[in-house]
N, C-alpha and C positions, 0 to 999 in steps of 0.2 A: 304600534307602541303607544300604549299609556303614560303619558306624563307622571299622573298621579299616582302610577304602583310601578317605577322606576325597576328594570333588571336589576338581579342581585349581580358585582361586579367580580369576578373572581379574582384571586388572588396571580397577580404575575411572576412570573420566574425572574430572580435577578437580573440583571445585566454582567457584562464585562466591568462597564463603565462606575460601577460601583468600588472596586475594588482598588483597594491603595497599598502606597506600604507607610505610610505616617508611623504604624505602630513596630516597622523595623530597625533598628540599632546599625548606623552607619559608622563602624568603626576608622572613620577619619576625621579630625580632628589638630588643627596646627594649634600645637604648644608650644609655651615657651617658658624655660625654666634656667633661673642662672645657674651656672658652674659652681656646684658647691664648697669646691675647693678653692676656687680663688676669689670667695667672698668671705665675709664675719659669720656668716648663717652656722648654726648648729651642723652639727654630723646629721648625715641621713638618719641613721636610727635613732635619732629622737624626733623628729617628723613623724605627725602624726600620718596613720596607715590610710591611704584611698586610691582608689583607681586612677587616680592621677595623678598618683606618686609614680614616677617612672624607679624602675629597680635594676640598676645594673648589674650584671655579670659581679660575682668575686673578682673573677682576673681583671678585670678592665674597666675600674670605673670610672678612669676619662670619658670612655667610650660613648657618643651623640645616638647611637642607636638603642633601640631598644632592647630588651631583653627576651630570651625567648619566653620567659613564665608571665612578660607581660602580652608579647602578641598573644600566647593561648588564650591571655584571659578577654580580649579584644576579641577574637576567631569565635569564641564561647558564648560571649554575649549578644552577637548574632546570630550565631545556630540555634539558639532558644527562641529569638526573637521571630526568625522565621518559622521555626517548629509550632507557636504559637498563632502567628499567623494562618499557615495552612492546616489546622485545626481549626480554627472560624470556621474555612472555607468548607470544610466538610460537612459542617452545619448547614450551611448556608446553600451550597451549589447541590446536584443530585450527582451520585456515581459514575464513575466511567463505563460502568458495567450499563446502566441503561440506555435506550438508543436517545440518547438528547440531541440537541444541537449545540448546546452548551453545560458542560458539566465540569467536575472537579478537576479534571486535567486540563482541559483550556485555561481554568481558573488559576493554575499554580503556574502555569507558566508566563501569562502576565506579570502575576506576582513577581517574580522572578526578573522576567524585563525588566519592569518598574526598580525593583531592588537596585539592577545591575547600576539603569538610568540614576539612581540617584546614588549611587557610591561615584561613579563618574563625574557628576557634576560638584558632587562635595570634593570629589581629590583635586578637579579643577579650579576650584575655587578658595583651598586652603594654599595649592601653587598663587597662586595669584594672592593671595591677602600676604603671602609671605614676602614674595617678588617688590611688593608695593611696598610692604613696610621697609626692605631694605632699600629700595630708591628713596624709602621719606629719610630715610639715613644718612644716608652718603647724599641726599642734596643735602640737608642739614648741616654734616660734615664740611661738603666742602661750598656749598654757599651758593650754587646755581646747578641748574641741570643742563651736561657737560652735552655741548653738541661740535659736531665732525670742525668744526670751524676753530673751536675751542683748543681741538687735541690737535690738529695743525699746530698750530702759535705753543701749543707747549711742546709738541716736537722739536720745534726748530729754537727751543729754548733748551733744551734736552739734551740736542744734539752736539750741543756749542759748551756744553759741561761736559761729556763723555770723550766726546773727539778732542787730538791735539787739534793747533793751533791752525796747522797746517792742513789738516785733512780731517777739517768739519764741515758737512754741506755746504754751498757758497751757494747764493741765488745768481741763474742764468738771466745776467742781466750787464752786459757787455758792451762799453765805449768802443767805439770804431775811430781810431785815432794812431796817429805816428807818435815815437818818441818823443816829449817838450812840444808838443804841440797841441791844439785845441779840438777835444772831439771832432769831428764831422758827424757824428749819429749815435745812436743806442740800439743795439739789438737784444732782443729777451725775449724769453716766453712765461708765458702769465695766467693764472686763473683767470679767466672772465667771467667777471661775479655780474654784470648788469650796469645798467646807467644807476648811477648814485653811490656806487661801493669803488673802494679802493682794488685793484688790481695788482695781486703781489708776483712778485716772481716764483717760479719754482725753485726748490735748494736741490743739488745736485751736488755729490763726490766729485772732486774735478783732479784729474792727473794731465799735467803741460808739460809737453813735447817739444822743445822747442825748435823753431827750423833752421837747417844749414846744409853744409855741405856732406854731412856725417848722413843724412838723413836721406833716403830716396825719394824721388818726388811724387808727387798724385797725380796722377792722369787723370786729366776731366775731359772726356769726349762732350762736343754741342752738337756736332753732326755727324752724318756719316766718312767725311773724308777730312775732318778737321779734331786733334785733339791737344789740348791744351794740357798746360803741365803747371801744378805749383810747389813753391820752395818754402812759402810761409810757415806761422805755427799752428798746431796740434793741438786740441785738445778735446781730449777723454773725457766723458762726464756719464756718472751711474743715479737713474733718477730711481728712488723708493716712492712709487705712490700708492699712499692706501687711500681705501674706498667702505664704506659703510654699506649698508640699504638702506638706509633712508638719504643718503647723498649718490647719485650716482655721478657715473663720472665722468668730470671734465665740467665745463667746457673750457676746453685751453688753446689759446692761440698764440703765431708766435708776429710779436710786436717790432718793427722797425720806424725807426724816427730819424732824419735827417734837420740839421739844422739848415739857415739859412745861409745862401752863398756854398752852401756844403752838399756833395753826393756821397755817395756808395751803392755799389750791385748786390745785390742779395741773389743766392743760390740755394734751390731747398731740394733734397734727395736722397736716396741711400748712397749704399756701400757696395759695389758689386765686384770688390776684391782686395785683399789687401793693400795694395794702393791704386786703386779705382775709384773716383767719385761719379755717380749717376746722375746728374741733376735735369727733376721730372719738371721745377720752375723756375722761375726767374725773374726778377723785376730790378729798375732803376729806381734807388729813392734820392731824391733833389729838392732842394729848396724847402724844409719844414714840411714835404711831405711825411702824411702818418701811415702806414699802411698794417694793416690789421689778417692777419691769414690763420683762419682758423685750424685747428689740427683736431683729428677724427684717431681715437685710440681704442683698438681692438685687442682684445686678449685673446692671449693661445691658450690652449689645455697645460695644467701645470704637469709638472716632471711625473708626478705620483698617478695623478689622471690618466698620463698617456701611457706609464709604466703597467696600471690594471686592464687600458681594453685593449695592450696587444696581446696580454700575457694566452689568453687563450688560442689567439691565432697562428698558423703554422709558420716554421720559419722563415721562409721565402717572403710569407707576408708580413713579417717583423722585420725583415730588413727593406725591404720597403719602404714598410712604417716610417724606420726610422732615419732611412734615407731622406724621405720628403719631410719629416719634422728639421731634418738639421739644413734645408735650404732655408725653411721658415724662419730658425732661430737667423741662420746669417743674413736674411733679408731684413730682419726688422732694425737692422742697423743705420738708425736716421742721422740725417749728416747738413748741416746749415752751413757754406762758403761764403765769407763777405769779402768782399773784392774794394781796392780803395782806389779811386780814379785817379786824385793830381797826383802820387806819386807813381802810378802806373803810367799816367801818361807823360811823365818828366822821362822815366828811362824810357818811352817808348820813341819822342822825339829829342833825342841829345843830351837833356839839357841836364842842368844841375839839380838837386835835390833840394825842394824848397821855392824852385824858381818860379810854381805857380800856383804859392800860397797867398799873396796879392793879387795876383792876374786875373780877378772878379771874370771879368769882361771876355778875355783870352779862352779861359778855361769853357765858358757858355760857348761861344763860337766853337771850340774844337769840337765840343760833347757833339752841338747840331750838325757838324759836317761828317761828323763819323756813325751818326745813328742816322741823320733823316736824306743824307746825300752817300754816304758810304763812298765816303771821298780816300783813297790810297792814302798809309800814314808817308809813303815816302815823298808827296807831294808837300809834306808839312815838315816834316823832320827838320833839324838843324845841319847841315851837310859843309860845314866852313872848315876852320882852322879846329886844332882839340884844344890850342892851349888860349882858345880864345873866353874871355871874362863870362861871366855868369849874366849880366844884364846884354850884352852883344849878343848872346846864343838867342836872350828871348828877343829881343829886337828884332832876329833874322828871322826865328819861325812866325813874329806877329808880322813880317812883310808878308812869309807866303800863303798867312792864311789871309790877308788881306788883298792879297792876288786872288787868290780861289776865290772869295767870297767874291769879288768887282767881278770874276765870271760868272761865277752864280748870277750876280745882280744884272747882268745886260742879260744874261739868257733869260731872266726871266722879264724883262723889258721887251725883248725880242718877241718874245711869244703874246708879252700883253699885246703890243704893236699886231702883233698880226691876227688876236681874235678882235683887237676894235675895226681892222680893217674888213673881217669877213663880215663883222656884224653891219658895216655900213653897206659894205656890197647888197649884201641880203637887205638890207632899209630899203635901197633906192632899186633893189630887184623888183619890190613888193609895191614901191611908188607908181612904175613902170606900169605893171600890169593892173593897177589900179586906174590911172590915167585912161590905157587902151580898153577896158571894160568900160568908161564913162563913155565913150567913143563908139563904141558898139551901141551901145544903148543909144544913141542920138541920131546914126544913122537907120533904125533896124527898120523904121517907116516905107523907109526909100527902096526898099528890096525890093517888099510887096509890088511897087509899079512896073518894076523892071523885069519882064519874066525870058525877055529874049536874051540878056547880056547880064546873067544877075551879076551881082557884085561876090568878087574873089575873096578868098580867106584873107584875115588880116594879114599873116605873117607874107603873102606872095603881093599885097597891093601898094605896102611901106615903100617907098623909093622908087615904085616901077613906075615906066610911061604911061599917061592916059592915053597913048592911043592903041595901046595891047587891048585895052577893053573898049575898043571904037569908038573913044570918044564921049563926049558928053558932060553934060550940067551937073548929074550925080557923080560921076568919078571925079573930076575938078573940086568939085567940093569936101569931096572925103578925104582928097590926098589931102587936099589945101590943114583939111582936120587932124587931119596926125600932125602934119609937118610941124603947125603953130603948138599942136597941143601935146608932141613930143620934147621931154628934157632934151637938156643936151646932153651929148653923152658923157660921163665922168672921164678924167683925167686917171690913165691906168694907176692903180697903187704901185708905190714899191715896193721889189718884192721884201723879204724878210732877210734879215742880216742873217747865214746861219754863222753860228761859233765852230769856225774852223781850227785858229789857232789860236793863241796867247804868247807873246811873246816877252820879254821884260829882259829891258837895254843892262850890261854890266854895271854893276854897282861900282861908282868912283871910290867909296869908300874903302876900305881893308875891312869892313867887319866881316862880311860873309868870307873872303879872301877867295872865292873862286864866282865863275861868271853860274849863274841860276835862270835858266830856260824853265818854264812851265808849259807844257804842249800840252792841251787837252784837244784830241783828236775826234771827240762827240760830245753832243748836246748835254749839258750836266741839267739831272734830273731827280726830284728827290725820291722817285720811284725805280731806280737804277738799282739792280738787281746785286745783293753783294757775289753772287758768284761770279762773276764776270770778270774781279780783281783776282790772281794769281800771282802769290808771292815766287820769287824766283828760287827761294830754295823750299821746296817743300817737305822734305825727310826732317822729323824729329827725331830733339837728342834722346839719342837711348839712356832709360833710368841706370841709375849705378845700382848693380847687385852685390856690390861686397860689402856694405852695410847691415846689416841685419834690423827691421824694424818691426813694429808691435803691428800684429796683423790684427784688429777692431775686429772683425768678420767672428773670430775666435772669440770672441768674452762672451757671447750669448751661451753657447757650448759650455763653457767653463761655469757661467752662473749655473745653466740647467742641469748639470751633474752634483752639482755643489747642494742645490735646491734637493733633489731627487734624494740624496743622502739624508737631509737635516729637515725639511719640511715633511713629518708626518702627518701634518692637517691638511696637504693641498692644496692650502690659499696662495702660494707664491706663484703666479702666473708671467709666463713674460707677455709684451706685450711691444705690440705694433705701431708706429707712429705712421700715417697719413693727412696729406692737405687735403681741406674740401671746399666747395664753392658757396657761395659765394665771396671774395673778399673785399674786406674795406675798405677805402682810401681816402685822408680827408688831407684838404689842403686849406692851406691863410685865402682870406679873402681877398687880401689885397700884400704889398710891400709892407706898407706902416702899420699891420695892425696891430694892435697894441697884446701883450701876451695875458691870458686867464685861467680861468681851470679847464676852460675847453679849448683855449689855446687860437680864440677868435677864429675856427674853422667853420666852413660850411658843412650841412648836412652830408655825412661819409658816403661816397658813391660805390655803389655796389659793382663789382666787377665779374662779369661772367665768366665760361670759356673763351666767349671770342673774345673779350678784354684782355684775359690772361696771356691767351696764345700772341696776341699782338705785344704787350709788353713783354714775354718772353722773347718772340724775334728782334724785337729792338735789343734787348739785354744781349742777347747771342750774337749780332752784326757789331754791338760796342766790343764786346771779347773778343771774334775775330779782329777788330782793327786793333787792339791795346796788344795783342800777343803776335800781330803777325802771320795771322792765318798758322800757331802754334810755335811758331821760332822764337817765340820771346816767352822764357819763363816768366809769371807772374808772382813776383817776387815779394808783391806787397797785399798779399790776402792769409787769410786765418779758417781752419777748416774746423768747425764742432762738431764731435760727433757721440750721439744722445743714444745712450742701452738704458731702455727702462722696464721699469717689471712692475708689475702693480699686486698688492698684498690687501687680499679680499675678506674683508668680513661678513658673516652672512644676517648677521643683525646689525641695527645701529650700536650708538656709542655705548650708551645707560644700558641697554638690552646683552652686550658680549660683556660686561662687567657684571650685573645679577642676573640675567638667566642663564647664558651660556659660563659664566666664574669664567673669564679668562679676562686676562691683563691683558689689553693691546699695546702698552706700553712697552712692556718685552719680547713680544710677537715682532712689533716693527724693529725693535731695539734691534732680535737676532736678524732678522734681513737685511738692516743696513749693516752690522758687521762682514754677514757675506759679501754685500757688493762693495763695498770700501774694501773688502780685504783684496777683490780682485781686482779691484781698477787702479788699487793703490800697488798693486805686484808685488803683495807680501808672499815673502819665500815660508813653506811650509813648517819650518823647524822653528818659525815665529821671530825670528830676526828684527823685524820691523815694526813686529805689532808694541814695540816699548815705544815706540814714535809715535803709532799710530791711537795710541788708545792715552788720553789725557789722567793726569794725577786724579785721585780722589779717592771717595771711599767704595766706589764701584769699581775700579779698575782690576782686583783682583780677581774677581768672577768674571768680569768682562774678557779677559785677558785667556782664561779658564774656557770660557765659552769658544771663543774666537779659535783657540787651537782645537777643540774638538768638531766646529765648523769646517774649518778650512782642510779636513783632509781629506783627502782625495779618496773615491773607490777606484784603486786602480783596477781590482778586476773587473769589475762592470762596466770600467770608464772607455778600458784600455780593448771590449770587446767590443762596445758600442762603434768607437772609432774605427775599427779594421772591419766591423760588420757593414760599415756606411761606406765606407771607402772603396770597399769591393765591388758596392751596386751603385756607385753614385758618376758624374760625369763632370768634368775638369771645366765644361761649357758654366756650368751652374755651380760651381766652388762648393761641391758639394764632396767633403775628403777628399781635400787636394793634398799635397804634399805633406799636410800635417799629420796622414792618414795611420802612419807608423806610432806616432807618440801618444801619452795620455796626458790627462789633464794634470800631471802632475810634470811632464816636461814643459807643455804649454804656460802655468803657472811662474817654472823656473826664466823663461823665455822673457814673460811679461817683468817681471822683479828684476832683470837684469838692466832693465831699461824702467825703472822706473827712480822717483823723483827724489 
């Protein structure tokens, strides 16, 4: 190759890469033109003529769309523009007819892509310039950009203008207290927003039940051979939660606080029957204890979801289906029992009501002899006179717990007494043999010379004759070496007192008015096993069945038929309440601390399972002794019990307002209607809903709504039920006796008893 007469360079065949569509007409374009009727503007026909004059229909010139003689002329001025295009191209690229590797047809079909590619990204970006401009709107409007937190606090503003008085969300945020008396605690459950943020409660529909004799009681099984019963009150609560994506959900936990000098039991579980309580925990809250128990919430497939993926499968596998959904709806019936100790423990020993609202001191001593010794309540009880005074009753039981406790206290005197005395034994064991090893080692010289008579094991040469070993210089010396160089021996110990009996002389006085013997027949220990106590009557009273009461198990059913009718979007899911681990517990640091915003606690200590499960057994050994191993109804607790559904959006806030156009204000509006309509037991023909829906200028729609909500599919409702019922088991409350009715007797049922 010649530098200086350089090849001639031939000319290259296009590329791909050449080729554009710059020169095609993307008929997209976001306009914006005011309504020319409801402005000053001239008539359309005097506007001047252009392609962006949009031309409506004769018949409809409201109409926001276009007109067909405009799309043509949009469709047209693209088909030229490409027709144009692939005319270059034929200049430019060679024939399909020749064997190329790239020619006219590869060519138009780039084109082509390319076109497609940028009609796409212009339709996508005329969505988006439009999207934007109306969020610059409505922030403007209304003066910040609305987030999940926001439409909370206007909910619960919202709610309180729509609902009567009576039946507007309340937040679950509950004093633990007697009549004209002073809390003992707070129980609620709470958004947990974080260290730094305020913590609100959740607002729930709430229907109260209130307890008596009219009312059957709840069976609260703790073990297998022990079930407890209560008489307390009732109540109903329907939680609406909604959810964003950009908020997911929760975290919510449910909060107890005791004050000072103050207790109460908490019990956290389902429902596992119309009047069955399950409770899966338990704890004692005392003294400004805070304890913090998080809840873990699970959604189900909503009505409409479960209603499309059985529809294909065979019958057999639809009742099924719908068998095991309707154990799911009646399990997710979450249930909080608060248990109140002084008056539980006043009917449990005798006494008067009130009588151990002072008894600081009294009350601490019962709590520890029934949780950490599981001491018999009949060894406490007041056993005197009936028409004896109110201060005499507590007199008598502060002598016998002061009896108990003086045995308590030598028994454990008793046992110190006798690990000081092993451990001396063991000192002077160790002296001993410490002494006879100095001894060995002093003699061990003297062995060596002696090989005809050596010298005997220590243990056989202590006390024996020198002349077993014939004699001599060396044995005289080594006895003479123990003798001097042995203690003397200790003075045996005495043995250990055991606690046989207790006895306590008759009281001179008339208070107790009969003679009180205390016989404890074994070692009181705070490890003493509660089963070992045997109440003498152990048959519980059987519940009264001619009452008729509100079965909880049935309102998930009732929502999910309700939903199934009115929710054609699928966002109404029910949902599942569970506890999970770890929880909190903070306590004062001291008596005096002074109260603040953290309420002068130390760092919350985390509790595991095995923390759980121990303060659950303790929770469970105080219920056995306050009821009697089940003989004693517990008269003085309150049972909640939480159906909650959650109401899913699939954007955030700003996003289901301008891309998705839907108002979540009326979305959640019709969900709390349904569940207020059932928790509040409105009868179908609307009876109630003039109470339940508050004056204003919404009422007549709401009201309007509300009855086309609440009515029942009885055929689907009423198939559903006898289809579960057929395949389901009486074990699992899965169409139990309600199996006959549909949700519209169930409806009548709930309303007849309601508030």
């Amino acid at each position: 190759h010649d530098p200086a007469n350089p090849m001639p360079q031939t000319q290259l065949a296009p590329g791909l890469g050449t080729i554009s569509d710059s020169q095609i007409f993307t008929p997209v374009l976001p306009l914006m033109e005011p309504n020319l009727e409801d402005s000053n503007t001239p008539a359309r026909a005097e506007q001047p003529k252009s392609l962006l004059v949009l031309r409506s229909p004769s018949g409809d010139s409201a109409s926001p769309l276009l007109a067909l003689g405009d799309i043509d002329m949009f469709l047209n001025a693209q088909c030229r523009s490409l027709s144009d295009a692939m005319s270059t191209l034929t200049t430019v690229f060679p024939s399909h007819q020749l064997m190329k590797l790239v020619t006219v047809a590869e060519a138009s079909l780039v084109l082509f892509s390319l076109s497609a590619i940028s009609l796409f990204h212009q339709f996508q970006q005329s969505i988006e310039y439009v999207e934007e401009l109306l969020r610059l709107q409505l922030v403007a409007a209304i003066g910040k950009e609305i987030e999940p937190n926001d439409f909370d606090r206007f909910m619960s503003f919202h709610n309180a203008k729509i609902f009567g008085a009576d039946f507007a969300p309340k937040p679950f945020s509950y004093a633990v207290r007697r009549p004209n008396h002073y809390p003992d605690g707070i129980v609620s459950i709470e958004t947990n927003k974080g260290a730094g943020e305020k913590n609100d409660p959740i607002r729930t529909h709430v229907r109260h039940i209130a307890g008596g004799d009219d009312v059957p009681m709840m069976s609260i099984p703790i073990n297998a051979a022990t079930s407890l019963e209560m008489k307390g009150d009732r109540y109903l609560h329907g939680w609406v939660n909604h959810r964003f994506e950009s908020s997911p959900m929760g975290p919510f936990a449910l909060t107890a606080r005791a004050r000072q000098f103050s207790s109460f039991l908490l019990m956290v579980g389902v429902l596992g029957g119309a009047n069955k309580f399950e409770p899966k925990e338990a704890i004692i809250v005392q003294n400004k204890d805070e304890v913090l128990i998080p809840l873990l919430l699970k959604e189900l497939p909503s009505a409409k979801d479960f209603k499309d993926a059985i529809s294909s499968l065979s019958p057999e596998q639809q009742k099924f289906a719908k068998a095991f959904r309707g154990m799911q709806l009646e399990s997710s019936v979450f249930a909080v029992c608060i248990v109140q100790l002084k008056p539980q423990l006043e009917s449990l020993l005798g006494l008067a009501p009130g009588s151990l609202t002072k008894e600081i001191k009294l009350t601490q001593n019962l709590l520890s002899l029934f949780i950490d010794y599981q001491i018999p309540s009949d060894l406490l009880s007041f056993d005197g006179l009936e028409d004896a005074s109110k201060a005499d009753k507590v007199y008598c039981v502060k002598r016998h717990v002061s009896a108990v406790m003086e045995v308590i206290e030598e028994a454990k005197q008793a046992e110190l007494k006798e690990m000081e005395q092993k451990a001396e034994l063991q000192k002077n064991k160790l002296e001993a043999e410490k002494r006879f090893a100095e001894v060995r080692r002093a003699v061990a010289p003297a062995r060596t010379t002696s090989a005809v008579n050596p010298i005997p094991s220590p243990p056989q040469g202590i006390g024996g004759s020198g002349h077993a070993y014939g004699g001599g210089q060396i044995h005289n010396s080594l006895s003479a070496a123990i003798v001097n160089s042995s203690p003397a021996p200790p003075a045996p110990a005495p043995a250990p007192l055991p606690i046989q009996e207790f006895e306590e002389a008759a009281m001179e006085d008339h208070i107790c008015g009969v003679n009180e013997v205390v016989n404890i027949s074994h070692s009181v220990s705070s490890s003493s096993p509660l089963s070992n106590f045997k109440s003498e009557n152990q048959e519980m009273v059987p519940m009264s069945n001619n009452v008729t009461s509100i079965d909880f198990t049935n309102i998930p059913k009732q929502l999910d038929c309700i939903f199934e009718k009115n929710d054609v979007d699928g966002s109404i899911r029910a949902t599942t309440i569970e506890t999970e681990l770890p929880w909190k517990r903070s306590r004062p640091e001291s008596l005096f601390s002074a109260p603040s915003n953290n309420m002068s606690k130390k760092a919350p200590l985390d509790l595991n399972e095995n923390s759980c499960q121990l303060e659950r057994n303790k929770a469970f050994d105080l219920l056995d002794a306050l009821s009697r191993s089940g003989t004693l109804p517990l008269d003085f607790a309150e049972l909640h019990v939480l159906v909650a559904v959650t109401h899913s959006f699939e954007n955030d806030v700003m996003g289901t307002v301008i891309q998705d156009n839907i108002n979540p204000i009326e979305k959640v509006e019709k969900a709390l209607m349904m569940v207020a309509g059932i928790i509040h037991g409105c009868d179908n023909d609307g009876t109630t809903l003039e109470n339940l829906i508050a004056d204003g200028p919404d009422r007549q729609r709401l009201l309007e709504a509300m009855n086309v909500s609440l009515l029942p599919p009885a055929d689907d409702v009423g198939s559903k039920n006898e289809t579960a019922s057929d395949h389901s088991s009486n074990d699992n409350n899965i169409g139990s006796e309600h199996s006959t009715n549909n949700v519209g007797s169930k409806n009548d049922t709930a309303s007849d008893h309601s508030s």
